[in-house]
C-alpha positions as a Markdown table, in Angstrom:
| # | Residue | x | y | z |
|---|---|---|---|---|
| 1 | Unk | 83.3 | 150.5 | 189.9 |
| 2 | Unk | 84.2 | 150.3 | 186.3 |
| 3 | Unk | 86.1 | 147.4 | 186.9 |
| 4 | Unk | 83.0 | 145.7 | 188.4 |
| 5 | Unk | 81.1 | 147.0 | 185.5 |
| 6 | Unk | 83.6 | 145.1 | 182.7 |
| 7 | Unk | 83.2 | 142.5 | 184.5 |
| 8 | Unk | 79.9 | 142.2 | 184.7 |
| 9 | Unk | 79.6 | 142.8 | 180.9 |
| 10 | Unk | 82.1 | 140.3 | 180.1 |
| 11 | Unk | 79.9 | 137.6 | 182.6 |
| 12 | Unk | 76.8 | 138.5 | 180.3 |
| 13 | Unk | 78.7 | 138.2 | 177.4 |
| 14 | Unk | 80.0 | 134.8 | 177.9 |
| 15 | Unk | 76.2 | 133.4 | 179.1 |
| 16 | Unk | 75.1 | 134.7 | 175.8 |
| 17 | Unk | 78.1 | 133.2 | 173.7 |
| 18 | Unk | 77.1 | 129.8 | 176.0 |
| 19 | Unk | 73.3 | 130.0 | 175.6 |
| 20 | Unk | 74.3 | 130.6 | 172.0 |
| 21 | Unk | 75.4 | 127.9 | 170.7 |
| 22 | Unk | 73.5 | 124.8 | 170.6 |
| 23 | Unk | 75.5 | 121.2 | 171.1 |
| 24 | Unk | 74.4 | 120.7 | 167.0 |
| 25 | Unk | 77.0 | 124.0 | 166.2 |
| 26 | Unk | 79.7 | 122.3 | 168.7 |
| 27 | Unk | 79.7 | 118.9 | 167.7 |
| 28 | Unk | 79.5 | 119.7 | 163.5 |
| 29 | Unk | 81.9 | 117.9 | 161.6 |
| 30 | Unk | 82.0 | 115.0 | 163.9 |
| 31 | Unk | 81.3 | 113.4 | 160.9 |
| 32 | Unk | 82.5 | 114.4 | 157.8 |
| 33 | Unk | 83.7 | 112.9 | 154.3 |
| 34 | Unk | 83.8 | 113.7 | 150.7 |
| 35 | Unk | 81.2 | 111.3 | 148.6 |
| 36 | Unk | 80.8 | 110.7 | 145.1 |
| 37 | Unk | 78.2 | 112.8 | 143.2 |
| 38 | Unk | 75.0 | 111.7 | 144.5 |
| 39 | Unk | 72.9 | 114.5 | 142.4 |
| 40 | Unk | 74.6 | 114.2 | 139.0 |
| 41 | Unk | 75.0 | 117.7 | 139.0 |
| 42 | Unk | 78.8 | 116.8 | 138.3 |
| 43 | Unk | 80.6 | 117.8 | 142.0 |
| 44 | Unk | 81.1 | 115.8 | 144.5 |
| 45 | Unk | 79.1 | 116.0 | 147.6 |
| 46 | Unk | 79.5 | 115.9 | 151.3 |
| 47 | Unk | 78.7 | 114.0 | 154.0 |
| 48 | Unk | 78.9 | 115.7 | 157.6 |
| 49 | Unk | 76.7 | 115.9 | 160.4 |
| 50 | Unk | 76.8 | 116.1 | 164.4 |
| 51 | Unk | 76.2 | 113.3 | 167.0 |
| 52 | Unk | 72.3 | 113.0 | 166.6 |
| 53 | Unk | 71.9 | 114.2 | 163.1 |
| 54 | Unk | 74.0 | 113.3 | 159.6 |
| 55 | Unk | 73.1 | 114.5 | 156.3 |
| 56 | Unk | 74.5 | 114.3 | 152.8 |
| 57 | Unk | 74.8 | 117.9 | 151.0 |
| 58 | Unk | 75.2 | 119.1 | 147.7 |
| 59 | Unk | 77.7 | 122.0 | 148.5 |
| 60 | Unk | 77.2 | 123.7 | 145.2 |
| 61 | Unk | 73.5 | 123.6 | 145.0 |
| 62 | Unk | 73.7 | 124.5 | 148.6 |
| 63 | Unk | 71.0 | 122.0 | 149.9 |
| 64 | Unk | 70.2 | 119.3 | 152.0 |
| 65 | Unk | 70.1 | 116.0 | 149.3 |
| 66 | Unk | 69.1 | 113.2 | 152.5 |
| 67 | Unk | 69.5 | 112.8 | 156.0 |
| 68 | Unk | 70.8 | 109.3 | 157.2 |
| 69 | Unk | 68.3 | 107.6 | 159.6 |
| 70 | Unk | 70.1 | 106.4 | 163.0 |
| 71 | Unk | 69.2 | 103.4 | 164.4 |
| 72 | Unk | 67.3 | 102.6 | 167.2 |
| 73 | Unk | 66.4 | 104.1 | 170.5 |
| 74 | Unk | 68.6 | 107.7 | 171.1 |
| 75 | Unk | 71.7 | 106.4 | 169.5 |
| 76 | Unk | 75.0 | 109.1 | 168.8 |
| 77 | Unk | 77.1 | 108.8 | 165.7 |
| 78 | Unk | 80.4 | 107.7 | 166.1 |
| 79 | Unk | 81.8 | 108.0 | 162.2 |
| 80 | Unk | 80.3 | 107.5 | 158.6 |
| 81 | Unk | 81.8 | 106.9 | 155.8 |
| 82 | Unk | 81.4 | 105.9 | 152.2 |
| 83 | Unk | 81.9 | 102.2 | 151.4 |
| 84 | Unk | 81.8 | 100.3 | 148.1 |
| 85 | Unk | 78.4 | 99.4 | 146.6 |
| 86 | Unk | 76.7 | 96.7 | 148.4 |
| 87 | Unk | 73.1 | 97.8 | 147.2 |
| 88 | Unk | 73.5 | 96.4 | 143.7 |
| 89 | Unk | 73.2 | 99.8 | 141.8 |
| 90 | Unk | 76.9 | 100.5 | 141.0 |
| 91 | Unk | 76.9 | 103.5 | 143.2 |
| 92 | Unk | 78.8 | 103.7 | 146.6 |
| 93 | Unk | 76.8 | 102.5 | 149.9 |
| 94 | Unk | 77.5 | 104.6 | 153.0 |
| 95 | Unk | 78.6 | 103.0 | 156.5 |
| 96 | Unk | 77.4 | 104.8 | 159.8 |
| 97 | Unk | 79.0 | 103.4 | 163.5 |
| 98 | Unk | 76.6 | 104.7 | 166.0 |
| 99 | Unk | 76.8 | 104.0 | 170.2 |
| 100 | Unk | 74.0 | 103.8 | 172.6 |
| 101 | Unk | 74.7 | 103.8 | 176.3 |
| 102 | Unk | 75.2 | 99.8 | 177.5 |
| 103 | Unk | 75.2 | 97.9 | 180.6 |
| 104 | Unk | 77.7 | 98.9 | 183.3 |
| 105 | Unk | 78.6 | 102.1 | 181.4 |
| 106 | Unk | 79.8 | 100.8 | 178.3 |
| 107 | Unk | 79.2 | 101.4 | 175.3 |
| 108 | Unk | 77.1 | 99.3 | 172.9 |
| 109 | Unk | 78.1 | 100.3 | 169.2 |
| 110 | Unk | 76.3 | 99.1 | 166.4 |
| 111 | Unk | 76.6 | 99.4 | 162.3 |
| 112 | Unk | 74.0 | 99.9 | 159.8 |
| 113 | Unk | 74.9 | 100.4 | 155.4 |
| 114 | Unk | 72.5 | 102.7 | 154.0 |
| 115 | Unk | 71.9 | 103.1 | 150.6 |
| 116 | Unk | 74.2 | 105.6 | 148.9 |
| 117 | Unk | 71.6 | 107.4 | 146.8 |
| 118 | Unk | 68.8 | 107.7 | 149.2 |
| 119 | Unk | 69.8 | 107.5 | 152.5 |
| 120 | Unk | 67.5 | 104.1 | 153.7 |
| 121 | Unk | 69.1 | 101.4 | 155.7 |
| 122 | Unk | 69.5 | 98.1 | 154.4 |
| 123 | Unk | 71.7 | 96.0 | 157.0 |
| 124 | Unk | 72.3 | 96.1 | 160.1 |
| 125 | Unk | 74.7 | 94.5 | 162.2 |
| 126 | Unk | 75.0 | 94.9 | 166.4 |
| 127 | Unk | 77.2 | 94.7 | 169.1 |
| 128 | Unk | 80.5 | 96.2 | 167.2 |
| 129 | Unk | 82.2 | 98.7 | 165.9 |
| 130 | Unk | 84.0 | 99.4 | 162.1 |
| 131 | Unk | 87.7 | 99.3 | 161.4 |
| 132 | Unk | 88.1 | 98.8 | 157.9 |
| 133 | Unk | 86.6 | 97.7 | 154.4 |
| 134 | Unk | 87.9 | 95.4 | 151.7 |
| 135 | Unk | 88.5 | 92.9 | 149.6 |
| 136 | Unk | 90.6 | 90.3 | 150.9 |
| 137 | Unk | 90.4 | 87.8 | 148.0 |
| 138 | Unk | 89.8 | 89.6 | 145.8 |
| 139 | Unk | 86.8 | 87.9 | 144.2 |
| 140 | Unk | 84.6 | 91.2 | 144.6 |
| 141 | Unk | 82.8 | 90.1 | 148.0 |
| 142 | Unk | 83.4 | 92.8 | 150.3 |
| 143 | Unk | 84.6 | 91.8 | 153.9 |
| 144 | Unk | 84.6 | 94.4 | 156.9 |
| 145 | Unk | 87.4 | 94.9 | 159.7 |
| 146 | Unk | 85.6 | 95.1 | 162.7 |
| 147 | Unk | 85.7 | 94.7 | 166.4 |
| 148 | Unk | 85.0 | 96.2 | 169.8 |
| 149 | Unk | 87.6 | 97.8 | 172.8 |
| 150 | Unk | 88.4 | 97.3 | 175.9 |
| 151 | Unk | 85.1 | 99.1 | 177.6 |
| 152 | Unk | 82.9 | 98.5 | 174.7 |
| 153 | Unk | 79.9 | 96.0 | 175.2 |
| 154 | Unk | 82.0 | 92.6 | 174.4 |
| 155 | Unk | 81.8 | 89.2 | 176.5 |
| 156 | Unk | 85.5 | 89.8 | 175.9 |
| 157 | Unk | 86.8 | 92.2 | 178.7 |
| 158 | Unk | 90.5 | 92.4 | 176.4 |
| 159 | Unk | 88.3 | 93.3 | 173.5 |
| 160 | Unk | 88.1 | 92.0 | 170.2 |
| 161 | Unk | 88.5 | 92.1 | 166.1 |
| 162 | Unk | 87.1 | 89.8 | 163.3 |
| 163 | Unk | 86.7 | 89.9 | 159.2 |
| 164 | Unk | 83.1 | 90.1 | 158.0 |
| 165 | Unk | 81.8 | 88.4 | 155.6 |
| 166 | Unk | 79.6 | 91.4 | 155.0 |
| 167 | Unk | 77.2 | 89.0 | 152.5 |
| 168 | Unk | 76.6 | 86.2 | 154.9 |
| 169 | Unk | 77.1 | 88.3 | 157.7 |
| 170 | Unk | 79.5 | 85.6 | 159.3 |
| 171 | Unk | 82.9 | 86.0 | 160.8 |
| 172 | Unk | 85.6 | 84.7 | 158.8 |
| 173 | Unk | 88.5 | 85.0 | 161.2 |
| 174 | Unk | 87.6 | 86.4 | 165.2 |
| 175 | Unk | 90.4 | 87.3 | 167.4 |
| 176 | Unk | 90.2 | 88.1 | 171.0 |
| 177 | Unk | 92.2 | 89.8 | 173.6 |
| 178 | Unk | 92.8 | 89.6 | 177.5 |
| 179 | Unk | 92.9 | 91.8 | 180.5 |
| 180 | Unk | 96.3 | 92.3 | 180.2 |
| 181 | Unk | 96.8 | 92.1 | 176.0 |
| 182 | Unk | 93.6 | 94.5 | 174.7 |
| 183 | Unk | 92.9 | 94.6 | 171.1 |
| 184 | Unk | 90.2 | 96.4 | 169.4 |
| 185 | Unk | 90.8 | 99.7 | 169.0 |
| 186 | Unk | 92.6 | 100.2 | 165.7 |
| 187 | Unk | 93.0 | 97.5 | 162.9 |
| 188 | Unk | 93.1 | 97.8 | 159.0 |
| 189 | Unk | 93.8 | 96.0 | 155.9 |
| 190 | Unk | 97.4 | 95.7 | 154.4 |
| 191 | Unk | 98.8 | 93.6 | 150.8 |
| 192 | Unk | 99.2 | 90.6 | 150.6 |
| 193 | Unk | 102.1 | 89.9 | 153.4 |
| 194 | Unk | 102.7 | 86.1 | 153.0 |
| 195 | Unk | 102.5 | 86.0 | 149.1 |
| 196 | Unk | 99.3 | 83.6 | 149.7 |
| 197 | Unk | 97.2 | 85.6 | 147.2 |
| 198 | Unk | 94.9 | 87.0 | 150.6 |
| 199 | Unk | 95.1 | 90.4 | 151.8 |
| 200 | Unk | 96.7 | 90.3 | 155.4 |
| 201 | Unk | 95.5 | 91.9 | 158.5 |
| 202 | Unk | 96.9 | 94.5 | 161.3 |
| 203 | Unk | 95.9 | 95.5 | 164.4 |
| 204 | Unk | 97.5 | 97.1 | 167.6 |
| 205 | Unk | 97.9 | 95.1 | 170.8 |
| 206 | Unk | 98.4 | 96.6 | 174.5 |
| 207 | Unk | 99.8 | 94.5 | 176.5 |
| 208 | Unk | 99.5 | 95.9 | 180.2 |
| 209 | Unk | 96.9 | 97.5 | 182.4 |
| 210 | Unk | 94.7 | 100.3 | 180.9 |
| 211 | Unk | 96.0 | 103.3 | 180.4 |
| 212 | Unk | 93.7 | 105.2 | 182.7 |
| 213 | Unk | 95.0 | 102.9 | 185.3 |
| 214 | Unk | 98.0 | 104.9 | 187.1 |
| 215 | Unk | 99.7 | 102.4 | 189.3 |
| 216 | Unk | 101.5 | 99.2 | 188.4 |
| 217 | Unk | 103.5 | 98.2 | 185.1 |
| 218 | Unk | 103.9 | 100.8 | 182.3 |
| 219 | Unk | 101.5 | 99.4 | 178.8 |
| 220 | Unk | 103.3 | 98.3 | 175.8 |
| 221 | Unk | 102.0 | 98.6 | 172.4 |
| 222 | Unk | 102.2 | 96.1 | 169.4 |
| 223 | Unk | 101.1 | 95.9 | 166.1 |
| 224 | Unk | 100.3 | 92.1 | 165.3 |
| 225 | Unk | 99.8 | 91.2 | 161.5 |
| 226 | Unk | 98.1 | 88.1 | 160.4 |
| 227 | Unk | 97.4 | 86.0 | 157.6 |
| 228 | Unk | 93.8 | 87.3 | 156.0 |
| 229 | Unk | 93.9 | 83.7 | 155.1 |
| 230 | Unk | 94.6 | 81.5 | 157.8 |
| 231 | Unk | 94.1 | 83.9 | 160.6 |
| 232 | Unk | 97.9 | 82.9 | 162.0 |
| 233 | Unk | 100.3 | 85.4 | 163.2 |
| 234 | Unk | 102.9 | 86.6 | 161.0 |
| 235 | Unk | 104.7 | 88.9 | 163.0 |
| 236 | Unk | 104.6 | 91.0 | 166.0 |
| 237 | Unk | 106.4 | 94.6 | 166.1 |
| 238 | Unk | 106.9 | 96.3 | 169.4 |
| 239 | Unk | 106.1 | 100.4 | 169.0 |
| 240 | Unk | 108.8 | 102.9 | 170.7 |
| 241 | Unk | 107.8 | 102.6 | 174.2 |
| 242 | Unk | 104.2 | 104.2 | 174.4 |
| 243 | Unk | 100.3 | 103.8 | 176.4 |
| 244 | Unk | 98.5 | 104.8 | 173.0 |
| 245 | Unk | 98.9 | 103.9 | 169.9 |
| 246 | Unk | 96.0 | 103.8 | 167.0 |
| 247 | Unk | 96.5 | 103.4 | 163.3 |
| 248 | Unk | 95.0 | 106.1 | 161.3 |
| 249 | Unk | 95.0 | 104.9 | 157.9 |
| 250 | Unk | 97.0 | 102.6 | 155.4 |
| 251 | Unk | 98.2 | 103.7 | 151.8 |
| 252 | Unk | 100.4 | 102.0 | 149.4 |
| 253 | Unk | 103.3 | 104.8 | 148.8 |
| 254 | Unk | 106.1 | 102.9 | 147.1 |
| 255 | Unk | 103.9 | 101.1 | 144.4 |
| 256 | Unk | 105.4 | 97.7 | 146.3 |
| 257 | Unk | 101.6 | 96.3 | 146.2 |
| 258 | Unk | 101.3 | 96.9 | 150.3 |
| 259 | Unk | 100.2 | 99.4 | 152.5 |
| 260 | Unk | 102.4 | 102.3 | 154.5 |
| 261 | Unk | 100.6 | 102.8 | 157.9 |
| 262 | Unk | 100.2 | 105.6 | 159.9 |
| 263 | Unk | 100.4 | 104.9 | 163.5 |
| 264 | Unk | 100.3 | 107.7 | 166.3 |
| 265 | Unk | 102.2 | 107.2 | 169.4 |
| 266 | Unk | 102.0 | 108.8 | 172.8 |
| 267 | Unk | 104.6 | 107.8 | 175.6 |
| 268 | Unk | 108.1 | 108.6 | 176.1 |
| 269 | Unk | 107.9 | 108.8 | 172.1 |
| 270 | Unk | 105.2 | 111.3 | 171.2 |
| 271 | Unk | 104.8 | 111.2 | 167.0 |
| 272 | Unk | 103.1 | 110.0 | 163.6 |
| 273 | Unk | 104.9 | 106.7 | 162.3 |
| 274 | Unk | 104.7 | 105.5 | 159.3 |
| 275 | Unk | 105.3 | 101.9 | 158.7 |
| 276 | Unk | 106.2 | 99.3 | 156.2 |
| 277 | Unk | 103.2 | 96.6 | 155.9 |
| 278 | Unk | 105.7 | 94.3 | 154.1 |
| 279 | Unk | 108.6 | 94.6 | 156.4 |
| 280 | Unk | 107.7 | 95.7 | 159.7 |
| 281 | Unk | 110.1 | 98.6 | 159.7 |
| 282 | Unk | 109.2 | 102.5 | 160.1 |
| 283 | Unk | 109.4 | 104.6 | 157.1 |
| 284 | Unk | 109.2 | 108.2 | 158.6 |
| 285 | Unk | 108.7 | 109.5 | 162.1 |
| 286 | Unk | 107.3 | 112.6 | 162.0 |
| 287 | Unk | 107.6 | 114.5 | 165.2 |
| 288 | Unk | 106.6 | 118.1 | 166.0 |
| 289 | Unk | 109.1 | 120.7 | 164.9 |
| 290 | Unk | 110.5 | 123.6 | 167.2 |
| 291 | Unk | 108.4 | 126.3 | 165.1 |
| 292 | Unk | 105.2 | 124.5 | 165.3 |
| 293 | Unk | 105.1 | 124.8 | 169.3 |
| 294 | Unk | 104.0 | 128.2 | 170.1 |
| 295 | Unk | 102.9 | 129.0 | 173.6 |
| 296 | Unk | 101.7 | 126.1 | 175.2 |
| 297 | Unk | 102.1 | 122.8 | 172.2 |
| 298 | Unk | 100.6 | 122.7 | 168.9 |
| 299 | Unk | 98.4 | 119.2 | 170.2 |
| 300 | Unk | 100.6 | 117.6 | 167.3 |
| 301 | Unk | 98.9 | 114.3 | 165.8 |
| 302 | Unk | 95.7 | 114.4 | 167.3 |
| 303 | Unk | 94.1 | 113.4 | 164.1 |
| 304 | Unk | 96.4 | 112.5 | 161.1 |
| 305 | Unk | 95.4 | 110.7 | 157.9 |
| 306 | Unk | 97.0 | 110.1 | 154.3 |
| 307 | Unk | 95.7 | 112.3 | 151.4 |
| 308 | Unk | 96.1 | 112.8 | 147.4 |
| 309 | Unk | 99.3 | 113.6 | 146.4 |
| 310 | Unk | 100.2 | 117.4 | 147.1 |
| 311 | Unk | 103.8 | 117.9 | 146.0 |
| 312 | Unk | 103.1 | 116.4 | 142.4 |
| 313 | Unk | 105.8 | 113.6 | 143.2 |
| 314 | Unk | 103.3 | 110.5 | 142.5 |
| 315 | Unk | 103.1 | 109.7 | 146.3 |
| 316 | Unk | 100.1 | 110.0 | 148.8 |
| 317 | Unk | 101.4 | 112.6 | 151.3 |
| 318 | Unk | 100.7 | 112.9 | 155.3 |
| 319 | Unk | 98.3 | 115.7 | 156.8 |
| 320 | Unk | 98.7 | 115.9 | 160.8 |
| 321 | Unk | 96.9 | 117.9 | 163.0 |
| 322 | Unk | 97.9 | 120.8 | 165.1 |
| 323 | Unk | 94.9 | 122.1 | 166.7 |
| 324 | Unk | 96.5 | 124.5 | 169.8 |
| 325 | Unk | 98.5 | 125.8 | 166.9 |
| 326 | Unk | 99.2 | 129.4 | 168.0 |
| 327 | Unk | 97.2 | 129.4 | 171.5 |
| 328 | Unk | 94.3 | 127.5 | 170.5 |
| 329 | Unk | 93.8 | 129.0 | 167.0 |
| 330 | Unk | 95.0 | 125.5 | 165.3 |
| 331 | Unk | 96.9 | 124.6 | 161.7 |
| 332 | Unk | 97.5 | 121.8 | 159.5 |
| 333 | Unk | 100.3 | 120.4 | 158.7 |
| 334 | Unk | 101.4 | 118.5 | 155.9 |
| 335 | Unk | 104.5 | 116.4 | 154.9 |
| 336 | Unk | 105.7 | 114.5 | 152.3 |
| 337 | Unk | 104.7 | 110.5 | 151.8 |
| 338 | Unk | 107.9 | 110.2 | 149.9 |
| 339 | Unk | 110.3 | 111.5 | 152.2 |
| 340 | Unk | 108.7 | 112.5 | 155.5 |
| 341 | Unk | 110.0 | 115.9 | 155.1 |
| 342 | Unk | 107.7 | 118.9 | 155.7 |
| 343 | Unk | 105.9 | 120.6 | 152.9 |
| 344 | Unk | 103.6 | 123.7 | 154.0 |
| 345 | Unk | 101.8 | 124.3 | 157.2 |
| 346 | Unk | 98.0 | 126.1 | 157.1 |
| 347 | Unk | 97.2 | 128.2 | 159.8 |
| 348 | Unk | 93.5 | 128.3 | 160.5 |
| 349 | Unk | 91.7 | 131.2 | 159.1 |
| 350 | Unk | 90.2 | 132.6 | 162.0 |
| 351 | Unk | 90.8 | 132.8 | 165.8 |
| 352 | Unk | 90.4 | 129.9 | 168.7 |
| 353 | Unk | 88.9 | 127.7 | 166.6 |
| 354 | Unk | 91.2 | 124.9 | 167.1 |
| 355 | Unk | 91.2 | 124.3 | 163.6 |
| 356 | Unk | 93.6 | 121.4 | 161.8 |
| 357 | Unk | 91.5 | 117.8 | 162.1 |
| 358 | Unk | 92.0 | 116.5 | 158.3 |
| 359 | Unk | 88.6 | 114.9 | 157.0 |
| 360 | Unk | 89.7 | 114.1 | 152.5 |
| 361 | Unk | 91.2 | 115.3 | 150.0 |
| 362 | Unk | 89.2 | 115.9 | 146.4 |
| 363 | Unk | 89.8 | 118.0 | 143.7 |
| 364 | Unk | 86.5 | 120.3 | 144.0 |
| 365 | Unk | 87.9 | 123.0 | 141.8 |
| 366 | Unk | 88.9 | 121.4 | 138.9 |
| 367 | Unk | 92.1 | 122.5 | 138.7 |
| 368 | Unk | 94.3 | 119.5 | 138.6 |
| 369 | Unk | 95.5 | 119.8 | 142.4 |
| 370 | Unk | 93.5 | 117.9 | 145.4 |
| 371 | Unk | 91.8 | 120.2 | 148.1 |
| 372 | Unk | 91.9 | 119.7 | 151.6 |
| 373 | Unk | 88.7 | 119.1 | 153.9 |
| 374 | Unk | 89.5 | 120.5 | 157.0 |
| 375 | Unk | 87.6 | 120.7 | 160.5 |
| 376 | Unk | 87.8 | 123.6 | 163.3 |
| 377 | Unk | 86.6 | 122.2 | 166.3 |
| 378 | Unk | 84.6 | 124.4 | 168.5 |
| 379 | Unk | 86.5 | 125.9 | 171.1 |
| 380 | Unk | 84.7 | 126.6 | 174.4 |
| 381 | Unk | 81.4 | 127.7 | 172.9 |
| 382 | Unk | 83.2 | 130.8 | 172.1 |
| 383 | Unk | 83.2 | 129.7 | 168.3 |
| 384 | Unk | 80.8 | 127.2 | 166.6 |
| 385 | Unk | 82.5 | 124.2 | 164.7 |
| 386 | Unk | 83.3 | 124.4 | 161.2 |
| 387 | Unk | 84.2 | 122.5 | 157.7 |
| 388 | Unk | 86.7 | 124.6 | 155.5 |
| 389 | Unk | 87.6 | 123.7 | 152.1 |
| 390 | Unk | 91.0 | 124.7 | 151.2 |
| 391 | Unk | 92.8 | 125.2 | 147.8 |
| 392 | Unk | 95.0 | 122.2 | 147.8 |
| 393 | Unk | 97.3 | 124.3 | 144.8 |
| 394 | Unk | 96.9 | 128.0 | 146.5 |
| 395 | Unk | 96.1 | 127.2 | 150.0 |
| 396 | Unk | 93.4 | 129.9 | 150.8 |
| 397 | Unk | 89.7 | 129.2 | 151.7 |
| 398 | Unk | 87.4 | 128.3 | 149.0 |
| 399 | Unk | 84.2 | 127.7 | 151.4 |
| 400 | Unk | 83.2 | 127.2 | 155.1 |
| 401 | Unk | 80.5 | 125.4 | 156.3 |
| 402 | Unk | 78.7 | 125.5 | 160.1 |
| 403 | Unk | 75.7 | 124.1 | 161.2 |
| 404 | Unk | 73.6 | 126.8 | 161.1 |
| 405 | Unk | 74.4 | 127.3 | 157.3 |
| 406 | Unk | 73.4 | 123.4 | 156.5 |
| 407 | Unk | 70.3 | 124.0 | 159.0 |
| 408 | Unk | 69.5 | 126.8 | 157.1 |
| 409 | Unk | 69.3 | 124.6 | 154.0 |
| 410 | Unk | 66.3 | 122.2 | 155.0 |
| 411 | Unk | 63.8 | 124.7 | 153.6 |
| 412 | Unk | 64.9 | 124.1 | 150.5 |
């Protein structure tokens, strides 16, 4: 009878838990970035949001500045991010990807710039999906990396990526893949590989059956650099055998004048990579380590990105995710951009929340050292999503941030 009655009372609990929390607290932090100081009030402020609704916040005046219009019909948010002025007011534009359902089940992603101070949309451009952003020239016109997957609306069923003229709104170079070598998902920019005096270009290639496809030949993954000039192929680099691979981010750790990439594998090889731009060649492989595992994995790499220097060496460093850190309860883990060695591990402040996704790096505190914007997904509706600032120098939690805080803010 009474263990009926725990039951019971455990049932009732978890339909509360579940009714809740509303899909706005469980998706929060699907977007999220640091921006430049949009009030004046002299901190920088945030930009974070859900699938259906992104806003940019003043953290410290604790308030709602603007909310970011999406574009047409019932569109979600796929990422935002801040991108150099394209307004003409000297202050940075914002860039929002946002996906509506398409024909046959794909998707049918589209971009829009809005302006950085107010929030309004001032370009639009359909049918694709952002990579990166740049100056290829160098002659301050800003080009975008762009393209669309395998699956993604695209007359091109191996899916595609171009360069942008973001001012004419022209492609400059357009390359296209095949049913059996997809492109699209990943690209960025890198240096200058063939000393032509244009930024070069980098994106992965798949060459075998989709990887949701079980039978026949095993996928193998490429990157595939090429002039930001001419559009040729430079060179082709074949990843340790693997069905994913994306590239999470480029940074120029050596001072050589090219970009270090981070690539994450997942095959026979499971790890972060980082890469040489200039000569092809991996730099560090950072796998998970023995300690990290806990009971069932620590989901290393699910989200990895390069951030301010943390050691005080003069190099960018590596944060990785490890969100079943400790049974589901998450970390982050960071490691060195010099060396590749490990430098500190943060466990996640609270329980289940499957905390570790990095989102920036700023120094909010003043102190010298960068801080560390970190995400805690939500975990089976059992806990809500939430942004934590950490200490960069210190490492302990300076604020957190749900939806029903920012919600709370719109009064005001």
């Amino acid at each position: 009878m009474h263990a009926l009655l725990l039951v019971s009372l455990l049932t009732l609990s978890l339909q509360e838990l579940e009714e809740g929390l509303s899909a706005a607290e469980r998706e929060f932090g699907r977007v999220c970035s640091f921006l430049q100081d949009v009030d004046g009030d002299g901190t920088q402020d945030l930009l974070v949001g859900n699938r259906t609704e992104i806003y940019v916040v003043s953290w410290s005046k604790k308030r709602i500045l603007f909310r970011l219009p999406m574009h047409g019909g019932t569109p979600m948010s796929r990422r935002a991010r801040p991108i150099p002025d394209l307004s003409g007011d000297s202050f940075p534009d914002i860039l929002m990807e946002t996906a509506r359902d398409g024909a046959n089940g794909t998707d049918d992603p589209s971009l829009t710039i809005h302006d950085g101070r107010t929030g309004e949309v001032f370009r639009t451009f359909e049918r694709m999906g952002f990579r990166d952003v740049g100056d290829l020239e160098g002659d301050g016109d800003v080009e975008f990396l762009v393209g669309a997957e395998r699956g993604e609306h695209s007359e091109i069923a191996g899916g595609w990526i171009g360069v942008l003229d973001v001012g004419s709104g022209e492609f400059v170079h357009r390359w296209t893949g095949s049913l059996d070598a997809a492109i699209g998902s990943s690209a960025c920019i890198t240096g200058d590989i063939d000393d032509d005096g244009v930024a070069d270009i980098v994106y992965v290639r798949v060459d075998g059956p989709d990887v949701h496809v079980r039978h026949g030949p095993r996928p193998v993954c490429f990157l595939v650099f090429r002039s930001g000039r001419t559009g040729e192929e430079l060179r082709t680099t074949q990843l340790p055998w693997s069905y994913y691979a994306a590239i999470n981010g480029s940074r120029d750790l050596d001072g050589d004048g090219f970009n270090e990439l981070i690539v994450t594998v997942t095959g026979d090889h499971d790890g972060i990579l980082v890469y040489s731009a200039r000569t092809g060649e991996i730099v560090h492989d950072l796998v998970e380590q023995p300690e990290d595992r806990g009971g069932w994995g620590s989901g290393f790499g699910g989200s990895t990105m390069f951030v301010d220097d943390l050691d005080g060496d003069g190099v960018a460093d590596v944060a990785i995710e490890m969100r079943d850190y400790g049974l589901g309860d998450g970390a982050l883990g960071l490691h060195s951009g010099k060396t590749g060695r490990r430098l500190f591990r943060i466990e996640a402040p609270g329980d289940h929340e499957h905390f570790g996704t990095p989102c920036g790096t700023a120094d909010v505190n003043g102190d010298g050292k960068p801080d560390l914007l970190v995400l805690a997904y939500s975990w089976e509706t059992v806990s809500p999503a939430r942004l934590y600032l950490i200490d960069g120098a210190r490492r302990e939690v300076l604020w957190a941030l749900d939806w029903k805080t920012v919600n709370s803010w719109l009064a005001k």
